[in-house]
C-alpha positions, 0 to 999 in steps of 0.5 A, spaced: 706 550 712 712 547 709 711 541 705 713 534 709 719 531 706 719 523 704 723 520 709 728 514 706 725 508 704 725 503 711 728 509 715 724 510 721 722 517 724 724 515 731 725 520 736 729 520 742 730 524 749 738 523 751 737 521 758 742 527 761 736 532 759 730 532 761 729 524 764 735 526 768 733 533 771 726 529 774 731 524 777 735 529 781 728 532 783 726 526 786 733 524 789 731 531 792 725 529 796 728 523 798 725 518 793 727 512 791 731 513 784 733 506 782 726 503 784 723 508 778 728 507 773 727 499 775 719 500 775 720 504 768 724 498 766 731 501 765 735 498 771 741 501 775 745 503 767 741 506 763 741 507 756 744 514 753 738 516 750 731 513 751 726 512 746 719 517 747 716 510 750 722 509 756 721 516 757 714 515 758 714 510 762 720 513 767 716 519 767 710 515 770 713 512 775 716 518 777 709 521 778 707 515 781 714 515 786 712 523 787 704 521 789 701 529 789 697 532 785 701 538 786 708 534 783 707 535 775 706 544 776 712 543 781 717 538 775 714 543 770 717 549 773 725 546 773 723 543 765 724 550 761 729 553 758 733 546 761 740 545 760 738 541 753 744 543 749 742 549 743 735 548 744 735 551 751 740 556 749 736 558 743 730 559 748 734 562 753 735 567 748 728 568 746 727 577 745 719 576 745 713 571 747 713 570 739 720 568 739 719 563 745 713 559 743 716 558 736 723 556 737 719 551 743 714 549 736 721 549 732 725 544 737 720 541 740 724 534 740 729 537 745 724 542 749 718 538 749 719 530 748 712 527 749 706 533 747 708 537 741 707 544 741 703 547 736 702 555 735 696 558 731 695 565 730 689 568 728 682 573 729 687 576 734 688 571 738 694 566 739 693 559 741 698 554 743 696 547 743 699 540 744 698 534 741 702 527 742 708 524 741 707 518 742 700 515 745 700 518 752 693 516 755 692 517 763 698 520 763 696 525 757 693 530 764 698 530 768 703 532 763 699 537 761 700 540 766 707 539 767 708 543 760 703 548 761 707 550 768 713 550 764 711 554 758 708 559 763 715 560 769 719 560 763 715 567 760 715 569 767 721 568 767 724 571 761 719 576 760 720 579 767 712 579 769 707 573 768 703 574 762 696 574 761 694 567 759 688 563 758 689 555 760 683 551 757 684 544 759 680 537 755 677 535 761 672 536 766 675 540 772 679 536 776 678 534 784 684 537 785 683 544 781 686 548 787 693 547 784 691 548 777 689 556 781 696 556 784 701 554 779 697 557 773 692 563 777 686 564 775 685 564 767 683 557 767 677 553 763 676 546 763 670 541 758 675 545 752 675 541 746 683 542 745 689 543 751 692 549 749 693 557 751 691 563 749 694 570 750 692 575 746 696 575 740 698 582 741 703 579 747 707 576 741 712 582 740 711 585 746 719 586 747 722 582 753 729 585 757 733 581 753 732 585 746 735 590 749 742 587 751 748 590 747 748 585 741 741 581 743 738 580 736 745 577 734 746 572 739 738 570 739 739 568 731 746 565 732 743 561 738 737 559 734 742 557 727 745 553 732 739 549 735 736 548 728 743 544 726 742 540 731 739 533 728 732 532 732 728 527 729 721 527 730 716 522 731 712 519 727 705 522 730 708 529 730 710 528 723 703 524 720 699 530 723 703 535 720 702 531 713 695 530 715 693 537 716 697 540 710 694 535 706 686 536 711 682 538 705 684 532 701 687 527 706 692 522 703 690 514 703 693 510 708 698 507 702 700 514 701 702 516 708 706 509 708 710 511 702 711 519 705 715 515 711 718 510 706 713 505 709 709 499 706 702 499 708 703 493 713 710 496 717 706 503 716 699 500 721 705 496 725 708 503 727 702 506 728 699 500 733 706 501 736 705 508 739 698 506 740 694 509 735 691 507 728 691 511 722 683 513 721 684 516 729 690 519 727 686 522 721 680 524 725 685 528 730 687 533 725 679 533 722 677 535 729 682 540 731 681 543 722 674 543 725 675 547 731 678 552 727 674 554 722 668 553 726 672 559 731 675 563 726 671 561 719 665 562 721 663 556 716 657 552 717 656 544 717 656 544 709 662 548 708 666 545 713 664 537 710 667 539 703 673 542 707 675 537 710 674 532 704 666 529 706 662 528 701 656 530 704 653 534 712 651 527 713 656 524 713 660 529 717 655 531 722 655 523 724 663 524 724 663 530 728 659 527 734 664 521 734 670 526 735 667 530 740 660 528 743 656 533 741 653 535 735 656 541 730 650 546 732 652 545 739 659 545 740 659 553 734 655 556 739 660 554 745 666 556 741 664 564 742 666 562 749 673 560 747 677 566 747 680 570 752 
């Protein structure tokens, strides 16, 4: 993983969604069903002239005002269909242009501020298995569900789409199943898993390079790597969760004081806490997050036992970690390895 860049000193990491992209297309969605466009843009605090660019929480709240307006289960599969590849600029255009599975999921990692605001997708490939998961932006809370959804039916339309067949994925879900998983079945089929510890899908990694109509256009390989030049161009700022989880996780087995990851963003500790209860959140929960998903991985491919793992991820004794991993997941490490044989396809 490449190694996190400090920002400037008293430079935020604010990221923003221009309101022509996404917000705008889920406002014509609803305009198309009759709904009242300017009672959400006033029920998301943005009155009749919005702003030309919302921050990641004003999208938050347009987006759960538009859910709300909608009033079905059945509302974020149908949004997330129309989400990608979207007419986002050369983000869109770059994944539109996509020759391969591996090609698609990694440009939607890449430009992730453009193609998935609110949940950042992270891709990790390994024992033959590719699993793509999602973690927040910015704190979502009782959203969080519902735009999983929407993201999921995104991802799985746009490769259906662009490989010509649907693909064989595995949607594992971090809840229990919900009232109204019947939808779940007819947007997303039958591959489904709820009481997952992570949101994510799986495929056999083998579908990664499996070639898509495109690759065989005249001159495709050219257009593909121009488009996405031209996306990585683009300035795409990221938020401030999405870049403190990569430092985290590249630094997992040695994790930075909250002083240290202030000062790789330019901030001082007091500005640092204050952003972080902004977006909800604090930075030993932050820090926990990136445990629990490093814990899953090396319990699911690493085969490690609890006191491997507590030294991985800078615990100073099994004691210590068996207790942490109980707040995290609930369960108990012997528990949760024995279920993690059933997370796979």
């Amino acid at each position: 993983m490449a190694t996190l860049r400090p920002a400037p000193a008293g430079e935020d990491t604010a990221a923003t969604v221009p309101f022509t992209h996404q917000p705008a297309l889920v406002l014509e969605l609803a305009r198309a069903q009759d709904l009242d466009v300017a009672a959400i843009r006033t029920a998301a605090g943005l009155g009749d002239a919005p702003p030309a660019v919302l921050t990641l929480l004003q999208w938050r709240e347009l987006l759960a005002a538009a859910l709300r307006a909608f009033g079905s289960a059945e509302a974020p599969f149908v949004l997330g269909r129309h989400l990608l590849p979207g007419h986002y600029g050369a983000a869109s255009h770059a994944l539109r242009e996509s020759a391969s599975l591996r090609d698609a999921v990694e440009r939607l990692v890449r430009f992730q501020p453009r193609l998935s605001p609110l949940l950042v997708p992270r891709l990790h490939i390994e024992g033959g298995l590719a699993v793509l998961y999602w973690t927040d932006a910015c704190r979502l809370g009782a959203l969080r569900p519902a735009l999983v959804e929407m993201q999921m039916s995104a991802l799985a339309a746009c490769c259906r789409w662009l490989a010509g067949q649907p693909l064989p994925w595995t949607f594992c879900f971090n809840r229990a199943a919900a009232r109204h998983a019947e939808q779940h079945e007819v947007h997303l089929g039958t591959g489904l898993r709820f009481g997952c510890q992570l949101d994510a899908m799986l495929i056999d990694a083998h579908w990664l390079d499996t070639p898509w109509p495109a690759a065989t256009h005249p001159g495709a390989v050219a257009a593909s790597r121009a488009a996405e030049q031209a996306a990585g161009a683009e300035a795409m700022p990221r938020s401030l969760l999405a870049a403190l989880y990569d430092l985290l996780l590249e630094r997992v087995c040695e994790p930075p004081s909250l002083e240290e990851a202030a000062a790789a963003f330019g901030f001082s500790p007091a500005t640092f806490k204050r952003r972080l209860a902004q977006d909800g959140t604090h930075y030993q929960a932050e820090l926990d997050l990136v445990r629990h998903h490093e814990c899953l991985r090396l319990f699911r491919f690493g085969g490690l036992d609890n006191e491997a793992a507590a030294r991985h991820l800078g615990f100073h004794d099994a004691a210590n970690f068996r207790r942490s991993f109980k707040r995290w997941t609930g369960s108990t490490p012997a528990l949760l390895r024995r279920g993690l044989f059933d997370f796979s396809l």
